[in-house]
Chimera marker file (.cmm) of the C-alpha trace (Angstrom):
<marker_set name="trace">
<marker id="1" x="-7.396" y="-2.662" z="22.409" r="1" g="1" b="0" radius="0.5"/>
<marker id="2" x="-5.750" y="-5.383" z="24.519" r="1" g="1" b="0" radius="0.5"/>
<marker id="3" x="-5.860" y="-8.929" z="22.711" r="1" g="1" b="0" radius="0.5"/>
<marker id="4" x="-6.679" y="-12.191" z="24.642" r="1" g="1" b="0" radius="0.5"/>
<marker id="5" x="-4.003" y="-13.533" z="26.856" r="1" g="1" b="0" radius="0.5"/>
<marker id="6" x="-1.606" y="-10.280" z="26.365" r="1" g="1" b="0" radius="0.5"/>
<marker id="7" x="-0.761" y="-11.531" z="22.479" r="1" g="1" b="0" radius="0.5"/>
<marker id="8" x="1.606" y="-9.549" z="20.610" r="1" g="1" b="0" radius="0.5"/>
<marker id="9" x="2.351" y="-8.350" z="16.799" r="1" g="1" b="0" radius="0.5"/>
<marker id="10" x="5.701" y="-10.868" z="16.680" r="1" g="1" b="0" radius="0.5"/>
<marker id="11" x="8.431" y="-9.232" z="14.984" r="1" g="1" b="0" radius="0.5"/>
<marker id="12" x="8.539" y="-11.830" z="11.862" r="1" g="1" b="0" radius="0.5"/>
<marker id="13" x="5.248" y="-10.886" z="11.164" r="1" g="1" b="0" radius="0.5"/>
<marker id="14" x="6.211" y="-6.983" z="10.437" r="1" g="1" b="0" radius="0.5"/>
<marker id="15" x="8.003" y="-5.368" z="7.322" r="1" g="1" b="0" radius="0.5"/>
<marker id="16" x="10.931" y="-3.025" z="9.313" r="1" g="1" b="0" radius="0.5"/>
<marker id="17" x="13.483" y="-2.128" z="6.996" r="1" g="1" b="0" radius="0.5"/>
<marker id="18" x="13.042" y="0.541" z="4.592" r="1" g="1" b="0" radius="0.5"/>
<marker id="19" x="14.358" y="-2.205" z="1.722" r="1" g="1" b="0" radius="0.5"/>
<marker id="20" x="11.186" y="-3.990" z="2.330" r="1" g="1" b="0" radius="0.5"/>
<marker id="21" x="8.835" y="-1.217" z="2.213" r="1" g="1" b="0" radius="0.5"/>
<marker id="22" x="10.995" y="0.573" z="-1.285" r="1" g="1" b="0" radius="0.5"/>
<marker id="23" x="10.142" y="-3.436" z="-2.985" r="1" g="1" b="0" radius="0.5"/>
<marker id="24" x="6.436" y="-3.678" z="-2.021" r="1" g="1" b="0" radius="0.5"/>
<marker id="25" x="5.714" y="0.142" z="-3.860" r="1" g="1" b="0" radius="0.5"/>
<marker id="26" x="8.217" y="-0.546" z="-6.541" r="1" g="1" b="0" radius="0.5"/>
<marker id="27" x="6.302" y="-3.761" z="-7.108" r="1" g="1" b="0" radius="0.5"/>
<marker id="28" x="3.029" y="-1.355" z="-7.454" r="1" g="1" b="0" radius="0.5"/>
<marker id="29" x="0.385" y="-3.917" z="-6.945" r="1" g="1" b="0" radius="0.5"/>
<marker id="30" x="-2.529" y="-1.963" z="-5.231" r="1" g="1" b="0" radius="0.5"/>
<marker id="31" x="-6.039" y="-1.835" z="-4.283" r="1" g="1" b="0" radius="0.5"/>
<marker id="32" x="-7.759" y="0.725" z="-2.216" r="1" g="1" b="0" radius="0.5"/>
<marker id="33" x="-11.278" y="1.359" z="-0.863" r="1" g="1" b="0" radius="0.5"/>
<marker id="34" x="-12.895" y="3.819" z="1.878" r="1" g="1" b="0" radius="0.5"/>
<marker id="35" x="-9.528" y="5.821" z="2.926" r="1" g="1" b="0" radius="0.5"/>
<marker id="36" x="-6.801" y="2.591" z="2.771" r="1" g="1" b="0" radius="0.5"/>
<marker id="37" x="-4.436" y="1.701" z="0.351" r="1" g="1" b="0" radius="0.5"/>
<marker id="38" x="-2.997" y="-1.517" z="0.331" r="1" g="1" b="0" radius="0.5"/>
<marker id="39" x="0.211" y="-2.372" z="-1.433" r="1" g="1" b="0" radius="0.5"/>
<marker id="40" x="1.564" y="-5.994" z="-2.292" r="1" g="1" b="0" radius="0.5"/>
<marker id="41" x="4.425" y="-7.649" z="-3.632" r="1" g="1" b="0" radius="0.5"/>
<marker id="42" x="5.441" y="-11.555" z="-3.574" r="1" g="1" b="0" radius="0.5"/>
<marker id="43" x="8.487" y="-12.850" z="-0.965" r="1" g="1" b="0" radius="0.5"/>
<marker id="44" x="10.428" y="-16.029" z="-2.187" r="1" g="1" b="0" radius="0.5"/>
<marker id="45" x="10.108" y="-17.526" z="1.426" r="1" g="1" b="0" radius="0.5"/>
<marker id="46" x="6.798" y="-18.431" z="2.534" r="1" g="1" b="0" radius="0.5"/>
<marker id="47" x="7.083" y="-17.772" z="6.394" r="1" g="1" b="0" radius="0.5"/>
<marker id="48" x="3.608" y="-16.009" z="6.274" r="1" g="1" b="0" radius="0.5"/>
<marker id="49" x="2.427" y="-12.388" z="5.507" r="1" g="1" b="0" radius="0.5"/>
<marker id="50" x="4.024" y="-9.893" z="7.088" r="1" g="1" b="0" radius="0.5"/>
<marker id="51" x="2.705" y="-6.312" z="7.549" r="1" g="1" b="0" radius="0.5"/>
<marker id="52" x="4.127" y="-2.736" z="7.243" r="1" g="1" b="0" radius="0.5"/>
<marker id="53" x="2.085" y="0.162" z="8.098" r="1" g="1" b="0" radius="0.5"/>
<marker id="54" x="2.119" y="3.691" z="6.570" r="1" g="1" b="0" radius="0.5"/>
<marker id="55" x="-0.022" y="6.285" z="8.377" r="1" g="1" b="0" radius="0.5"/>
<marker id="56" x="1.479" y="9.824" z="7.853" r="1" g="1" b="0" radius="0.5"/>
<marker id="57" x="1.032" y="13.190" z="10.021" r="1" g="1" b="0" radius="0.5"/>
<marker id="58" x="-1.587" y="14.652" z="7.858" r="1" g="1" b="0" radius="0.5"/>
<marker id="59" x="-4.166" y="11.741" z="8.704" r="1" g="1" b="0" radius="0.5"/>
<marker id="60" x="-3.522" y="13.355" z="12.074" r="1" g="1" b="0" radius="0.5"/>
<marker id="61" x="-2.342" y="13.744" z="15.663" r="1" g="1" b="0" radius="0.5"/>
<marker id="62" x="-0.334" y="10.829" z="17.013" r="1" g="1" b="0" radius="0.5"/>
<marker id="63" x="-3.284" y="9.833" z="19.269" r="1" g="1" b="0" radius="0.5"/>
<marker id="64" x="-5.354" y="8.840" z="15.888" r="1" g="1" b="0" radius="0.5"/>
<marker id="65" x="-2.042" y="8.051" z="14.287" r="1" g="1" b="0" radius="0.5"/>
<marker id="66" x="-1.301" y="5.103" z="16.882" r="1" g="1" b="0" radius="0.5"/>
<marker id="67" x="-5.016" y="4.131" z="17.065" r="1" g="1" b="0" radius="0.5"/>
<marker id="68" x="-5.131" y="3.495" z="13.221" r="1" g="1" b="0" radius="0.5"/>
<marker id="69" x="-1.716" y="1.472" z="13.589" r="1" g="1" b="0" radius="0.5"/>
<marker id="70" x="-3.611" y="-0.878" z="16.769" r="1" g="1" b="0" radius="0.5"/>
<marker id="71" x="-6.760" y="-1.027" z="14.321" r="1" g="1" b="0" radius="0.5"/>
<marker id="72" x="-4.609" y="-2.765" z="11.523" r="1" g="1" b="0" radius="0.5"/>
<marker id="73" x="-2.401" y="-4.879" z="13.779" r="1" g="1" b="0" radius="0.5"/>
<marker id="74" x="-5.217" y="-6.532" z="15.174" r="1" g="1" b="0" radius="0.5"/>
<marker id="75" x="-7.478" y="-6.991" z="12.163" r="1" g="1" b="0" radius="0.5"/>
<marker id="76" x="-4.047" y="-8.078" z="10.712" r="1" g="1" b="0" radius="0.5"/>
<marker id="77" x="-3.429" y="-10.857" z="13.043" r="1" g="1" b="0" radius="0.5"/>
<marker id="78" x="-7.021" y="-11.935" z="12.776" r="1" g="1" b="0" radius="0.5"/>
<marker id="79" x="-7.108" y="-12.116" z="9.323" r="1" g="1" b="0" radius="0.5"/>
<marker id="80" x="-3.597" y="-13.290" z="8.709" r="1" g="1" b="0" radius="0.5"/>
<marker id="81" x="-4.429" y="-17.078" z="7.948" r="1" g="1" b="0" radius="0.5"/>
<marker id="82" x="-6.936" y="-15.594" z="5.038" r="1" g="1" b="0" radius="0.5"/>
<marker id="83" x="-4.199" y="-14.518" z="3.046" r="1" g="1" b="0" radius="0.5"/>
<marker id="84" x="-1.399" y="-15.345" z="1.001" r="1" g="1" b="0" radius="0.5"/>
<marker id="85" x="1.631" y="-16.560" z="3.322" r="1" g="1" b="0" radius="0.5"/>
<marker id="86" x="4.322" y="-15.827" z="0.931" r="1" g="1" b="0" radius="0.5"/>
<marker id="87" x="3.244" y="-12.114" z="0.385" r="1" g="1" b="0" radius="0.5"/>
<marker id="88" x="4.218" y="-8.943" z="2.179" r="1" g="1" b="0" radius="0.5"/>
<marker id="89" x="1.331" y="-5.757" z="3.188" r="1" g="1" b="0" radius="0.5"/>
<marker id="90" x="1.803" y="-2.604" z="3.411" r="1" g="1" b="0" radius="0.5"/>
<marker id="91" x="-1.418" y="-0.320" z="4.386" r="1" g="1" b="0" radius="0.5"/>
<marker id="92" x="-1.179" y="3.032" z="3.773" r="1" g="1" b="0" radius="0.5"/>
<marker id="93" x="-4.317" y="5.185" z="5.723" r="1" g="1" b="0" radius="0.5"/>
<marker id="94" x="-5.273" y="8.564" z="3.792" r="1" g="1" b="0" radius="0.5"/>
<marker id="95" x="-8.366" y="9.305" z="6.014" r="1" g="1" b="0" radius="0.5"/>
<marker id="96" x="-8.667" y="10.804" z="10.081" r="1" g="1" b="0" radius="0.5"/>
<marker id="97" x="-11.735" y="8.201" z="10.515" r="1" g="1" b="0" radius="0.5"/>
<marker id="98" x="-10.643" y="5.589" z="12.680" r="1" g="1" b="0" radius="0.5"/>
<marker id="99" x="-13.656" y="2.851" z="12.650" r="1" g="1" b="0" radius="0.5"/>
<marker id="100" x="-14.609" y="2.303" z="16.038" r="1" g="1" b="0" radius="0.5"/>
<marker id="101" x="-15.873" y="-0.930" z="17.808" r="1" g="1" b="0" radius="0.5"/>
<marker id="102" x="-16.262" y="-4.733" z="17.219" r="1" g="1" b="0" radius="0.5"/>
<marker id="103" x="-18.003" y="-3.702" z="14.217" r="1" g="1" b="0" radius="0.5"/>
<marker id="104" x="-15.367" y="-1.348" z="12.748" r="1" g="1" b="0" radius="0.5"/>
<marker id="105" x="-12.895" y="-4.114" z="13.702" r="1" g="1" b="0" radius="0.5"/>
<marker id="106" x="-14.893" y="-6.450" z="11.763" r="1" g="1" b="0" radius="0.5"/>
<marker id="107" x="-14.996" y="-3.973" z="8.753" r="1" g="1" b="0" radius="0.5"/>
<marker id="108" x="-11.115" y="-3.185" z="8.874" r="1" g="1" b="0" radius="0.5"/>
<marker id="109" x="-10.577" y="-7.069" z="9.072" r="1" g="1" b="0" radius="0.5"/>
<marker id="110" x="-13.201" y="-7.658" z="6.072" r="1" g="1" b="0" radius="0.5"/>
<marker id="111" x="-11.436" y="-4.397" z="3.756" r="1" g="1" b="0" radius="0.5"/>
<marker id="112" x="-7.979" y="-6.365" z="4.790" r="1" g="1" b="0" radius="0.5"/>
<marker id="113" x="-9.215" y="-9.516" z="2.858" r="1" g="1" b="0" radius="0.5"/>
<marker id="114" x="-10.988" y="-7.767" z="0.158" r="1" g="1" b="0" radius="0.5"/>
<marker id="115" x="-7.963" y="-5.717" z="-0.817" r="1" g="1" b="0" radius="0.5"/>
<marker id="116" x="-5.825" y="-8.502" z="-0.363" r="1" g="1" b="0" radius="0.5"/>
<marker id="117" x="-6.871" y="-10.569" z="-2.656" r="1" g="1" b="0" radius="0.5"/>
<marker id="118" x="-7.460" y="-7.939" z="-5.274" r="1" g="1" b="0" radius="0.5"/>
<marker id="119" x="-3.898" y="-6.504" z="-5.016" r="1" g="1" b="0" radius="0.5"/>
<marker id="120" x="-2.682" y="-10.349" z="-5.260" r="1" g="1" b="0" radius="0.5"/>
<marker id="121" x="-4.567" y="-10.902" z="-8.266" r="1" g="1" b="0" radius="0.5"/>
<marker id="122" x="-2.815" y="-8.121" z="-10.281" r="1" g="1" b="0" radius="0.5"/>
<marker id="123" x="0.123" y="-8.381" z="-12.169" r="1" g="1" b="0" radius="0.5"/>
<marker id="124" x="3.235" y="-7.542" z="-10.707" r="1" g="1" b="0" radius="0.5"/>
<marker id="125" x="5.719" y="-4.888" z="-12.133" r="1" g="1" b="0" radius="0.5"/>
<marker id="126" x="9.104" y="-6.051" z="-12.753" r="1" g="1" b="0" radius="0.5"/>
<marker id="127" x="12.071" y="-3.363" z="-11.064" r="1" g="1" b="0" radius="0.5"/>
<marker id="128" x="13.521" y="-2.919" z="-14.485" r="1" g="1" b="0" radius="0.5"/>
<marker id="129" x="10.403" y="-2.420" z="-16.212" r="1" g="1" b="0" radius="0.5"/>
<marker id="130" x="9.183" y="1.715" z="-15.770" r="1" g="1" b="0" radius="0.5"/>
<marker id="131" x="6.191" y="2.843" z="-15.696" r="1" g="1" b="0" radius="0.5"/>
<marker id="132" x="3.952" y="3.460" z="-18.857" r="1" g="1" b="0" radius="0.5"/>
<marker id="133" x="4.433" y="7.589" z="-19.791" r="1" g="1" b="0" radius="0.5"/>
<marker id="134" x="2.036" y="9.803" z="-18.462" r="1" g="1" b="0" radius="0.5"/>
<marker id="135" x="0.192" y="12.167" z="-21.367" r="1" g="1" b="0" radius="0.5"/>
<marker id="136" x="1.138" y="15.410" z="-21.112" r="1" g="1" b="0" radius="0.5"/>
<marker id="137" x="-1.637" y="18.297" z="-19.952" r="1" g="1" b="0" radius="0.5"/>
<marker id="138" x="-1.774" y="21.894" z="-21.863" r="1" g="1" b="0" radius="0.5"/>
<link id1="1" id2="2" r="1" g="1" b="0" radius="0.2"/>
<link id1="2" id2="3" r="1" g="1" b="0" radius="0.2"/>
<link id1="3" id2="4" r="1" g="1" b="0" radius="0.2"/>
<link id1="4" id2="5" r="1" g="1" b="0" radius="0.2"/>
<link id1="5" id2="6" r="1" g="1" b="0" radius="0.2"/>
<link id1="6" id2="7" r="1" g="1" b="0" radius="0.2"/>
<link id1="7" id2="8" r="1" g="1" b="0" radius="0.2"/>
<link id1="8" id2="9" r="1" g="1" b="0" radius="0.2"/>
<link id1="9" id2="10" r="1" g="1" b="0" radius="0.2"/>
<link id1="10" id2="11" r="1" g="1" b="0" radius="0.2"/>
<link id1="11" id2="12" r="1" g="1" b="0" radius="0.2"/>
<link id1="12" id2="13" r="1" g="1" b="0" radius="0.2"/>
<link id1="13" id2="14" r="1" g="1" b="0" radius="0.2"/>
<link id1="14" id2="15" r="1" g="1" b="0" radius="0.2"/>
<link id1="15" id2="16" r="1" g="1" b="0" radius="0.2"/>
<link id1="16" id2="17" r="1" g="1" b="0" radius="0.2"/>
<link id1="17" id2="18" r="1" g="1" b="0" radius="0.2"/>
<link id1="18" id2="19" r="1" g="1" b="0" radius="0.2"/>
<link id1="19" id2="20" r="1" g="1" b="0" radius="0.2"/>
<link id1="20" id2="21" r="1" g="1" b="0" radius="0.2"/>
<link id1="21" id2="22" r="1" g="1" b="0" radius="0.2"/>
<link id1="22" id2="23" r="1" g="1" b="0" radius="0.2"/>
<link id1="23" id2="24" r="1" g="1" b="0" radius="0.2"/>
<link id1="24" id2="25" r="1" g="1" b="0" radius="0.2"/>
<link id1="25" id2="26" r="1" g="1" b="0" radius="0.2"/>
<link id1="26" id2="27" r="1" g="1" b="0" radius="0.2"/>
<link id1="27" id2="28" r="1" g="1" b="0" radius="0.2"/>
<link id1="28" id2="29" r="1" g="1" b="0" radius="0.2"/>
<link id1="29" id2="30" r="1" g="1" b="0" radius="0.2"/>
<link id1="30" id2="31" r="1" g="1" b="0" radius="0.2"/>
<link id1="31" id2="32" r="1" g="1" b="0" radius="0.2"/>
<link id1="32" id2="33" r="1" g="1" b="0" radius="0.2"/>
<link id1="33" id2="34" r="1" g="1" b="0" radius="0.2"/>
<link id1="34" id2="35" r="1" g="1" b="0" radius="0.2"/>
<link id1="35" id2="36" r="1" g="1" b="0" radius="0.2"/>
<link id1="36" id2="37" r="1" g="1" b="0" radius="0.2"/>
<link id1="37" id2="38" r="1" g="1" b="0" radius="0.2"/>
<link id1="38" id2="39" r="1" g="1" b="0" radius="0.2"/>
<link id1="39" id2="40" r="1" g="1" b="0" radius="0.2"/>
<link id1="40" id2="41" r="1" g="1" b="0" radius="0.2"/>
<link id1="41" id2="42" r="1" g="1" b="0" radius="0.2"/>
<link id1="42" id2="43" r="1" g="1" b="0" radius="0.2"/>
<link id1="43" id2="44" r="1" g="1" b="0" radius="0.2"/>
<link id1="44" id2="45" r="1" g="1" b="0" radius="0.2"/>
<link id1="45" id2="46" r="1" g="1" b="0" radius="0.2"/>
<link id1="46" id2="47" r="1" g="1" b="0" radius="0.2"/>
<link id1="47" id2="48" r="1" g="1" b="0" radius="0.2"/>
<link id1="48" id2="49" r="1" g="1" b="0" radius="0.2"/>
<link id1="49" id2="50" r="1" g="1" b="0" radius="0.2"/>
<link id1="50" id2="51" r="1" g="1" b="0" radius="0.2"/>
<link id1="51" id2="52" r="1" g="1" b="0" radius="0.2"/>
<link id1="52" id2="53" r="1" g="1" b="0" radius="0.2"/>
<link id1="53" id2="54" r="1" g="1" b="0" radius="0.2"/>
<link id1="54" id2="55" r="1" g="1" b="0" radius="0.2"/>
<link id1="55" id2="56" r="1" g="1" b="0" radius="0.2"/>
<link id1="56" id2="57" r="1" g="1" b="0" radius="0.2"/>
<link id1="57" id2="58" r="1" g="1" b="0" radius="0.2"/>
<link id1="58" id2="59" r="1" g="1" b="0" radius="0.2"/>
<link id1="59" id2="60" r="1" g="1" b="0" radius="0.2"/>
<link id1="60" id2="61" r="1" g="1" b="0" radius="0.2"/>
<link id1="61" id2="62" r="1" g="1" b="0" radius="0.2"/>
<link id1="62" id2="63" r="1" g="1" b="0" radius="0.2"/>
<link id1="63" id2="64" r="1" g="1" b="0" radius="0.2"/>
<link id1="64" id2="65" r="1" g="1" b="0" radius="0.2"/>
<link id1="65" id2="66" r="1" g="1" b="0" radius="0.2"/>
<link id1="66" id2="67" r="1" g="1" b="0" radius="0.2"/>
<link id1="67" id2="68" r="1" g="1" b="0" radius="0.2"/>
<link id1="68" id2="69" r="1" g="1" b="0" radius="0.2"/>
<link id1="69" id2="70" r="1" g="1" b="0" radius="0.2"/>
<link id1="70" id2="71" r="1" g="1" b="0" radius="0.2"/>
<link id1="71" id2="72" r="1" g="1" b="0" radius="0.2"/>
<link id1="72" id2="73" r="1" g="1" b="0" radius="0.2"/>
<link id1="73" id2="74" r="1" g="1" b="0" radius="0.2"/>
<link id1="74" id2="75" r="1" g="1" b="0" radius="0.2"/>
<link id1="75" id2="76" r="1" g="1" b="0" radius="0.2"/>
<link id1="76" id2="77" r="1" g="1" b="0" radius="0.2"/>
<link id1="77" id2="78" r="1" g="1" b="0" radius="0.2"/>
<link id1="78" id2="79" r="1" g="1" b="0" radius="0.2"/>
<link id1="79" id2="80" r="1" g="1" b="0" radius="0.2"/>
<link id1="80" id2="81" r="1" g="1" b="0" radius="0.2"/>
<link id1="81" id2="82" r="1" g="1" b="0" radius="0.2"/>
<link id1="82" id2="83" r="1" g="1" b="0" radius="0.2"/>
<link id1="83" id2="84" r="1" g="1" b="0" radius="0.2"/>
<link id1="84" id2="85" r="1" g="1" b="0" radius="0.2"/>
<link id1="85" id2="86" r="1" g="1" b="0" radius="0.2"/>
<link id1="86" id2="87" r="1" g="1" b="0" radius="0.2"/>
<link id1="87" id2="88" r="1" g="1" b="0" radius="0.2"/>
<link id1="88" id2="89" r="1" g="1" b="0" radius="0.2"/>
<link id1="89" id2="90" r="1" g="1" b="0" radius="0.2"/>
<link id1="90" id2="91" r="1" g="1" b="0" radius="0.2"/>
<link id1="91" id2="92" r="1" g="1" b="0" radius="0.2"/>
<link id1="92" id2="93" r="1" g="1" b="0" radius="0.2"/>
<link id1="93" id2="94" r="1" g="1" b="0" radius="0.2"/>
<link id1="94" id2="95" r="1" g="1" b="0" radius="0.2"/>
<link id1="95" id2="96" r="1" g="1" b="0" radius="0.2"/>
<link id1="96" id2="97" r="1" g="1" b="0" radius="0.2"/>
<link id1="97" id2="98" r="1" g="1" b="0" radius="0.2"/>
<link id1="98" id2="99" r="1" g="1" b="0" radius="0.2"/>
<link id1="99" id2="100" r="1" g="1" b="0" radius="0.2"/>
<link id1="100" id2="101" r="1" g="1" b="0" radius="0.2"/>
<link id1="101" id2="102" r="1" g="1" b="0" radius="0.2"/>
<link id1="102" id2="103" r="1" g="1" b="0" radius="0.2"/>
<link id1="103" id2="104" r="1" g="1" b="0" radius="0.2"/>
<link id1="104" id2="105" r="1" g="1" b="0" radius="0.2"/>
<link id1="105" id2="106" r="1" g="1" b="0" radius="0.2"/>
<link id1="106" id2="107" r="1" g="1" b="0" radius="0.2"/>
<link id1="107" id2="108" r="1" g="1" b="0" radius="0.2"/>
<link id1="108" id2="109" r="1" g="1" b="0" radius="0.2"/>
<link id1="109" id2="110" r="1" g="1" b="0" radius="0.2"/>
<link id1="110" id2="111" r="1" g="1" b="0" radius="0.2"/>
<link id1="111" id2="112" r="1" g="1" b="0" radius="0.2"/>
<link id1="112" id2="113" r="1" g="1" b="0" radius="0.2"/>
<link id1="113" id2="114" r="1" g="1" b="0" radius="0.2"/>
<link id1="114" id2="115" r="1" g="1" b="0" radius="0.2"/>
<link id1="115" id2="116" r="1" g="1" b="0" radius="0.2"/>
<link id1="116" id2="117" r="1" g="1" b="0" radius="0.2"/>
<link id1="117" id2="118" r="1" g="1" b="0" radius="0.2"/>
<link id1="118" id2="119" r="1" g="1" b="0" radius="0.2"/>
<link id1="119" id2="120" r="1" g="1" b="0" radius="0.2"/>
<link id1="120" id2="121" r="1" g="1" b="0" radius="0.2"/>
<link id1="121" id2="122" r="1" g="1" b="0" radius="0.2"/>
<link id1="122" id2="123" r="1" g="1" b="0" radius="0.2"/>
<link id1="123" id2="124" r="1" g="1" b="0" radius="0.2"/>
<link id1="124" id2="125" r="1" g="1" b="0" radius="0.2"/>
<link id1="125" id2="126" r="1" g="1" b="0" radius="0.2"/>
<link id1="126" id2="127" r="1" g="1" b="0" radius="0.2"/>
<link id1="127" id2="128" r="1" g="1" b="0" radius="0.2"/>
<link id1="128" id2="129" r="1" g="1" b="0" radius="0.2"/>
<link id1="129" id2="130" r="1" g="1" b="0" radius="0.2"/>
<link id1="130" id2="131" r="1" g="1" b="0" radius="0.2"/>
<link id1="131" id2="132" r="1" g="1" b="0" radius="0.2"/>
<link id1="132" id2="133" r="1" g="1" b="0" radius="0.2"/>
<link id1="133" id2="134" r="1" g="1" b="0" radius="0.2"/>
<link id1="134" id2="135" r="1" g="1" b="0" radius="0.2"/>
<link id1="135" id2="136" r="1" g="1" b="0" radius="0.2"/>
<link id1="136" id2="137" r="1" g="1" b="0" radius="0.2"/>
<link id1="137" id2="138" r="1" g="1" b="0" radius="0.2"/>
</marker_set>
């Protein structure tokens, strides 16, 4: 999908090094719905959102890999004056199903802002803090 007047994902607006993306899980504030999990965790700048992405080899080949990736940077660019500027995003896909069309874009754009603001609403999990013990199965 080519954007209007050849617009790109600018570099600012992406999470690259693997120190942002180990901070945004370790801050473990989530939401997920229909095959996407969204992680978030607050940046003490406030240069807008930025956006990781997180689509493994077993949602698929790399033709539905890179069309999922496309689907989000779009729908992220779109969306990115709904949310909150001093946040970071990292999507995660778990399903094959890429939505297709202007009405799967408008779907992927509309799951962007519902998860968003869920995931910013929860509290966020301090780095020294671990998680709660998991009960143990017989």
């Amino acid at each position: 999908m080519v954007t209007e007047g050849g617009a790109r994902f600018p570099a600012a607006a992406r999470m690259r090094t693997p120190a942002d993306f180990a901070r945004v899980f370790a801050a473990r504030r989530t939401a997920a719905a229909e095959g996407v999990v969204l992680h978030v965790c607050r940046r003490d700048d406030s240069r807008g959102p930025r956006l990781g992405l997180s689509v493994s080899r077993r949602v698929g080949n790399a033709v539905v890999r890179n069309r999922w990736k496309r689907r989000l940077r779009e729908a992220f660019r779109s969306v990115a004056a709904d949310l909150a500027p001093d946040h970071d995003y990292c999507v995660v896909v778990r399903t094959s199903v890429v939505p297709a069309g202007a009405s799967g874009q408008q779907a992927v754009e509309a799951l962007l802002i519902t998860l968003g603001r869920r995931a910013v609403g929860r509290r966020e999990r301090r780095t020294d803090e671990s998680p709660p013990p998991r009960p143990r199965r017989r």
